[in-house]
N, CA and C of each residue as an Amber inpcrd file, in Angstrom:
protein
   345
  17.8760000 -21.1110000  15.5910000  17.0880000 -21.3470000  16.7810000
  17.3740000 -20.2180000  17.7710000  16.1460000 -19.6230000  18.4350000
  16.1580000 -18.5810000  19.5400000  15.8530000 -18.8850000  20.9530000
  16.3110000 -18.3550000  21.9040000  15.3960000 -18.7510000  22.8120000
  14.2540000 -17.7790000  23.3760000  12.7410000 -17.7860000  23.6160000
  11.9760000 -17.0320000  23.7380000  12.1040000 -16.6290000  25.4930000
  11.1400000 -15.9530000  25.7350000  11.2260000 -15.3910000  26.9790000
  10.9680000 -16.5680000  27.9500000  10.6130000 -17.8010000  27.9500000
  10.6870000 -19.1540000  28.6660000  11.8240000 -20.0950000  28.5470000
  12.7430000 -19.7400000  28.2020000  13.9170000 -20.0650000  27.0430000
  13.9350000 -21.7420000  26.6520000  12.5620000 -21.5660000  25.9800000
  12.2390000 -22.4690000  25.2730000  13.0040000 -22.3600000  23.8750000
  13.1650000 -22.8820000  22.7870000  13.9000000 -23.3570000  22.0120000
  12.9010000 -23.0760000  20.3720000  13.2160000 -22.0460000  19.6240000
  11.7550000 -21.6130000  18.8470000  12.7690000 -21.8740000  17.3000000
  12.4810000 -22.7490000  16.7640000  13.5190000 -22.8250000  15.1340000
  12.9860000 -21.2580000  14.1410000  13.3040000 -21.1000000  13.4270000
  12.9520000 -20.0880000  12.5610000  13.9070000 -19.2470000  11.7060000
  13.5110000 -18.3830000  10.5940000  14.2130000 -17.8750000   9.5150000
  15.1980000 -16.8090000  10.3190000  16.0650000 -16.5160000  10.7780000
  17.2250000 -14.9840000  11.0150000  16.6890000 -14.2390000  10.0320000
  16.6690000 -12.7110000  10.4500000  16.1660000 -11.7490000   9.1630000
  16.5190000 -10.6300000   9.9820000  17.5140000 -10.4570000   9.9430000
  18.4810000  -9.2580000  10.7750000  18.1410000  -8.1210000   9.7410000
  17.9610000  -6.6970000  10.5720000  17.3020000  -5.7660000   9.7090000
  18.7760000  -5.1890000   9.3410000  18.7280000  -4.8610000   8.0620000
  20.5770000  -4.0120000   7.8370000  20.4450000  -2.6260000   8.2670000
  21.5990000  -1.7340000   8.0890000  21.7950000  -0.5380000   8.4370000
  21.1790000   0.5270000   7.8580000  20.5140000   0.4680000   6.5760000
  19.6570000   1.2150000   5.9380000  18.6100000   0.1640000   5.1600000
  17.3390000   0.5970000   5.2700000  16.7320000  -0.0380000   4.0980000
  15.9280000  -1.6250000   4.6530000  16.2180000  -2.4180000   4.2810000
  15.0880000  -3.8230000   4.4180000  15.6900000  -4.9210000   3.9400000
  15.8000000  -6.1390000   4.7800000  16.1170000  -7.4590000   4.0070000
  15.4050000  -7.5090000   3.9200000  15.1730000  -8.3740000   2.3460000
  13.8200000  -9.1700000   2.0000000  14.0210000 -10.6860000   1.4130000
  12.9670000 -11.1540000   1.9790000  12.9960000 -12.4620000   2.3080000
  11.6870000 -13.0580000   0.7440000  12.0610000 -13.6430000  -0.6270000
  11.3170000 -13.9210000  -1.4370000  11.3230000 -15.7300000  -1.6710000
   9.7360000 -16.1000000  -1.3280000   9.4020000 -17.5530000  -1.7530000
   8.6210000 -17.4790000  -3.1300000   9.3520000 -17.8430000  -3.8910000
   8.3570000 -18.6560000  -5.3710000   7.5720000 -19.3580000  -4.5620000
   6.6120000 -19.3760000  -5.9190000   5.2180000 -20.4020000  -6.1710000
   4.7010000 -20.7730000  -4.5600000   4.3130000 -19.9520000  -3.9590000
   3.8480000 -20.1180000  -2.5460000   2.2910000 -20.5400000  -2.9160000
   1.9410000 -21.6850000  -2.8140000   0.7270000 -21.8840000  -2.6730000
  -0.5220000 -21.8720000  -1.5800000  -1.6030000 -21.1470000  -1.4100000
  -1.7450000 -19.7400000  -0.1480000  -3.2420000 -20.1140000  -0.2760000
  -3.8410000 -19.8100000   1.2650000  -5.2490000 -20.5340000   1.3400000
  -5.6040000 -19.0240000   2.1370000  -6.1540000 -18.5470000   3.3300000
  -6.9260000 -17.7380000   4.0170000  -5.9640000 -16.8450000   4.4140000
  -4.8230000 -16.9530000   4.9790000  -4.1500000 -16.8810000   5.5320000
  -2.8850000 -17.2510000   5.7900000  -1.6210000 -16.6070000   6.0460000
  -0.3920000 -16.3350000   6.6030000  -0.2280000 -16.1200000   8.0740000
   0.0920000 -17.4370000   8.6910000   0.3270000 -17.1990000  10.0590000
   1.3090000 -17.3670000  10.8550000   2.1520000 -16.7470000  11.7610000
   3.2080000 -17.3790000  12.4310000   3.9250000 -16.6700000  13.6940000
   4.9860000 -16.8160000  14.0330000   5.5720000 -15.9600000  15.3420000
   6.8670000 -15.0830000  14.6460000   6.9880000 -14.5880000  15.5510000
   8.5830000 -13.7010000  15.5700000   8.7310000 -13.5580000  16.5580000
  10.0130000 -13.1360000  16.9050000  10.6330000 -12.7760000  18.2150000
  12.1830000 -12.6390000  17.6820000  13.0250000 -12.0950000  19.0280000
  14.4960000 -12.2180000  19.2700000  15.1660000 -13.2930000  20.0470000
  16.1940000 -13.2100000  20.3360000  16.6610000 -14.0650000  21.6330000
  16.0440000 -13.1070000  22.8610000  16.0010000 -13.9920000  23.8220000
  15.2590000 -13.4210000  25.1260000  16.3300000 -12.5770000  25.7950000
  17.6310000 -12.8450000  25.3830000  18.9790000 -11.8320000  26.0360000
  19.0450000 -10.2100000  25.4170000  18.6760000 -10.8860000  24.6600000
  18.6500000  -8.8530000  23.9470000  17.4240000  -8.0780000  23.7370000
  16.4570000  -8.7540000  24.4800000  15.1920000  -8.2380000  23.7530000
  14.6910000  -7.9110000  25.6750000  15.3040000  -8.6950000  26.3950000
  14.3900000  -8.1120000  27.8170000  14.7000000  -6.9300000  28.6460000
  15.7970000  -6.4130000  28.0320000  15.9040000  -5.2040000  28.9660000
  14.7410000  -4.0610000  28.0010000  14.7360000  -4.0460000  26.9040000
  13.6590000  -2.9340000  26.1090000  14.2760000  -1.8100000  25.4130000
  15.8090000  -2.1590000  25.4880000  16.3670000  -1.2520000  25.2630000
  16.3690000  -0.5750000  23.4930000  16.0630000  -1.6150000  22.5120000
  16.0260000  -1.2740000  21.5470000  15.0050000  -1.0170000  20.6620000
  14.9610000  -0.9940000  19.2630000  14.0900000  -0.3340000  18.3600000
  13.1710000  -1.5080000  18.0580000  11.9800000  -0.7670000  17.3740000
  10.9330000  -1.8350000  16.9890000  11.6260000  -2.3150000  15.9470000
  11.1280000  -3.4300000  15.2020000  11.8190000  -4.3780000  13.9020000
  10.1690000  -4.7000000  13.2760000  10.2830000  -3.9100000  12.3450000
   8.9150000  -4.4380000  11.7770000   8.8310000  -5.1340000  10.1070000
   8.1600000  -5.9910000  10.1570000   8.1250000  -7.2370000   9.5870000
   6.6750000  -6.6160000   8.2430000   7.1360000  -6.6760000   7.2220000
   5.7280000  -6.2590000   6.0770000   5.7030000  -7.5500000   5.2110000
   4.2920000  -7.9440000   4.9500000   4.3450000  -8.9230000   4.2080000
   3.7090000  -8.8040000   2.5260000   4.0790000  -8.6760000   1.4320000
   3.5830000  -8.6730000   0.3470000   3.4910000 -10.0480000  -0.6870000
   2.2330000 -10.0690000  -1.2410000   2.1240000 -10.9330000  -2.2100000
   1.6180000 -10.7300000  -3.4580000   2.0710000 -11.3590000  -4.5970000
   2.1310000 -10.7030000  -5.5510000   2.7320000  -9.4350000  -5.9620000
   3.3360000  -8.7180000  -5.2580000   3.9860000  -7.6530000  -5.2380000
   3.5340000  -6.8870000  -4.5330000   1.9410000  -6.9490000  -4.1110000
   0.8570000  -6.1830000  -3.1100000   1.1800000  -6.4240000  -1.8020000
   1.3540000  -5.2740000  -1.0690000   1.3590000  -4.7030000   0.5480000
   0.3130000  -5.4350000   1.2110000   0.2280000  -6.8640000   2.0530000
  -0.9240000  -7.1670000   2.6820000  -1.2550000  -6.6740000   3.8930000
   0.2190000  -6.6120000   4.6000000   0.2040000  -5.3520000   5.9600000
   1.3010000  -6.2150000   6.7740000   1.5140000  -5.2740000   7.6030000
   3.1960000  -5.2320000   8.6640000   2.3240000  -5.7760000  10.1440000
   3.6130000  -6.4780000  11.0480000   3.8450000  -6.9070000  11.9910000
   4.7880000  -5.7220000  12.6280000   4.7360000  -5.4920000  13.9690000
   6.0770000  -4.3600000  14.9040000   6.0110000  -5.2540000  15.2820000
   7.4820000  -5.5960000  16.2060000   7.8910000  -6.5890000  17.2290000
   8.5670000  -5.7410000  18.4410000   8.1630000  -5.2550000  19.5200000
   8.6060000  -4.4440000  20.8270000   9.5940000  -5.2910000  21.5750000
  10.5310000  -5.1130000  21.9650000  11.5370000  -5.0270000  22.8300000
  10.3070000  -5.8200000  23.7140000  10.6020000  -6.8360000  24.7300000
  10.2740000  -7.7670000  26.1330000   8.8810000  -8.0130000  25.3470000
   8.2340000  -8.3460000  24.2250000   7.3920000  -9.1620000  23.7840000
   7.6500000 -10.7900000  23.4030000   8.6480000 -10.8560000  23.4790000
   9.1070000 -12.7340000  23.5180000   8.5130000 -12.9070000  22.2220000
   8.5210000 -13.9670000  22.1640000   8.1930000 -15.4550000  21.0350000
   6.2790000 -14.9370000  20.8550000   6.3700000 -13.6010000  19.6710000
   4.4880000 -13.1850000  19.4450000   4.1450000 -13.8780000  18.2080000
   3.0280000 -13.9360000  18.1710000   2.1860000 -14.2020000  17.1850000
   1.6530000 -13.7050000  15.8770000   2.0010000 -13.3890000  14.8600000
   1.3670000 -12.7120000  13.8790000   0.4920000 -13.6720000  12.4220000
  -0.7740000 -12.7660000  12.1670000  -1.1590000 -13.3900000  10.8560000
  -1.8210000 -12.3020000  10.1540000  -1.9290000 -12.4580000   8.6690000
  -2.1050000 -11.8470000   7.4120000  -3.2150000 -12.5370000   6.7520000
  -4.2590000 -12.0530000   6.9700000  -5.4720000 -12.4410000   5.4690000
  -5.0770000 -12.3690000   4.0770000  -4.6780000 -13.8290000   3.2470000
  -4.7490000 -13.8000000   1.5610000  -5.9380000 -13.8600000   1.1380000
  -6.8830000 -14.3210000   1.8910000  -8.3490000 -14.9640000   1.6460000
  -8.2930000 -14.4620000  -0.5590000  -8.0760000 -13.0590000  -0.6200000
  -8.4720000 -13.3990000  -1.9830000  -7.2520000 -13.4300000  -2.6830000
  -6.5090000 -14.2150000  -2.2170000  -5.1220000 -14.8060000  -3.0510000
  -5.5420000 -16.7440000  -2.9720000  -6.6160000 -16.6360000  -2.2030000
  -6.9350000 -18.2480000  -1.8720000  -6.9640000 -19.3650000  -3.1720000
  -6.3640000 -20.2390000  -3.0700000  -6.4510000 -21.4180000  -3.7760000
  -5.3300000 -21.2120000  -4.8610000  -4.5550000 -19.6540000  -5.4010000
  -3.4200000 -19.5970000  -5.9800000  -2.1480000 -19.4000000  -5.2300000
  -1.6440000 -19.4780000  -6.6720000   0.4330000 -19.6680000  -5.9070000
   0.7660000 -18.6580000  -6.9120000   1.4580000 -18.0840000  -5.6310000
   1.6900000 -16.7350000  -5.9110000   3.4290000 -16.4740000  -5.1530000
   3.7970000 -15.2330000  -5.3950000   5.4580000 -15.1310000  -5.2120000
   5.1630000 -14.4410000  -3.5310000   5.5490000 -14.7580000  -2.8480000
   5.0100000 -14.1220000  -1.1800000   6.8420000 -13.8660000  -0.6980000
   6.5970000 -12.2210000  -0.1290000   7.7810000 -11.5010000   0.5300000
   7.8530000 -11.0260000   1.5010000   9.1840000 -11.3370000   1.8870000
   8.7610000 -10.5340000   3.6250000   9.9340000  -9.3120000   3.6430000
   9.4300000  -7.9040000   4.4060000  10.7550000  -7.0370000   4.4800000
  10.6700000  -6.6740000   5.1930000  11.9460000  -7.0410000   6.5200000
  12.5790000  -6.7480000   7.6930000  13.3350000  -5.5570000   7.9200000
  12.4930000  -4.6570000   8.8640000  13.5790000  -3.4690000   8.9400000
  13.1460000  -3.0690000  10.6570000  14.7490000  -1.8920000  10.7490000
  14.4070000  -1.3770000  12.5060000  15.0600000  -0.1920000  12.1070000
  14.6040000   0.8190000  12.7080000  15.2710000   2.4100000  12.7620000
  17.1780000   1.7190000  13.5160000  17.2600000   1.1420000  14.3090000
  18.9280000   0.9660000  14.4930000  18.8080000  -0.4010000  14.4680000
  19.6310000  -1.0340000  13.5600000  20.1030000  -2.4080000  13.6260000
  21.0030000  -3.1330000  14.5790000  21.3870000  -1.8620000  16.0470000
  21.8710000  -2.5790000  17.0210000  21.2360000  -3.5550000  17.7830000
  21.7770000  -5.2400000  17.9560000  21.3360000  -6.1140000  18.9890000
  19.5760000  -6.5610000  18.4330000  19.2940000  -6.3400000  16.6710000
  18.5850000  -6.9490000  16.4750000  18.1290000  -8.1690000  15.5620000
  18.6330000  -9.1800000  16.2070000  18.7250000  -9.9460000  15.4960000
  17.5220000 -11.1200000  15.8100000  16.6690000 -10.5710000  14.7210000
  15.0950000 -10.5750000  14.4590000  14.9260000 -12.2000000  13.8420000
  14.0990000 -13.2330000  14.7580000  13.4370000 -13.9730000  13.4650000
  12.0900000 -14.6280000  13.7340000  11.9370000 -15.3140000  12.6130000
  10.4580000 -15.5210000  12.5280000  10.2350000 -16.8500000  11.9910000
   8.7690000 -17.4910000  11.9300000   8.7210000 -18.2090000  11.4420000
   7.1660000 -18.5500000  10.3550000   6.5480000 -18.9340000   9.5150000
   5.5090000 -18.6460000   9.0460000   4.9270000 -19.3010000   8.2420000
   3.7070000 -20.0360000   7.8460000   3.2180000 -20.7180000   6.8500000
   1.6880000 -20.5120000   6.1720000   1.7310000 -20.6780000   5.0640000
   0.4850000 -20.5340000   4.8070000  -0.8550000 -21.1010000   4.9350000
  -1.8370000 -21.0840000   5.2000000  -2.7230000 -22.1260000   5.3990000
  -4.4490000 -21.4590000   4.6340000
């Protein structure tokens, strides 16, 4: 749990970017309709001065690149979504890979479902 820039109370996955390279985040048998939709953000303590790097979020399914999310420094608790439309009605393996040019003070998360 984070708190967003209202320090409201937002549950979601941690996906801290490492020092080189990308965590990646893999769900089996994701069963997937139009769309992938959901938020990200940081805690509101490390993210409002602006001081740090973007953390950008790529989403693939099936092994295919559907396209990336950036998350900016004092953007709070944002919104992101991904068109499967032609992954619709199958279940398929869906990945997420978290990365930031410096992994200082970013401790990135998100949350997301398919619909």
């Amino acid at each position: 749990v984070i708190e967003d820039q209202h320090y409201l109370p937002r549950r979601c996955i941690w996906a801290h970017p490492p020092k080189r390279g990308s965590v990646r985040l893999r769900f089996e048998a994701v069963p997937l309709g139009a769309e992938i939709r959901g938020y990200a953000g940081m805690p509101w303590f490390f993210e409002r001065e602006s001081k740090g790097t973007d953390v950008r979020l790529e989403l693939f399914v099936a092994g295919e690149r559907i396209g990336e999310y950036v998350h900016a420094d004092g953007e709070g608790w944002k919104p992101f979504q991904f068109s499967t439309e032609r992954f619709s009605g199958q279940t398929q393996v869906v990945e997420f890979a978290v990365q930031s040019a410096k992994m200082w003070q970013r401790w990135f998360c998100f949350q997301a479902e398919a619909r």
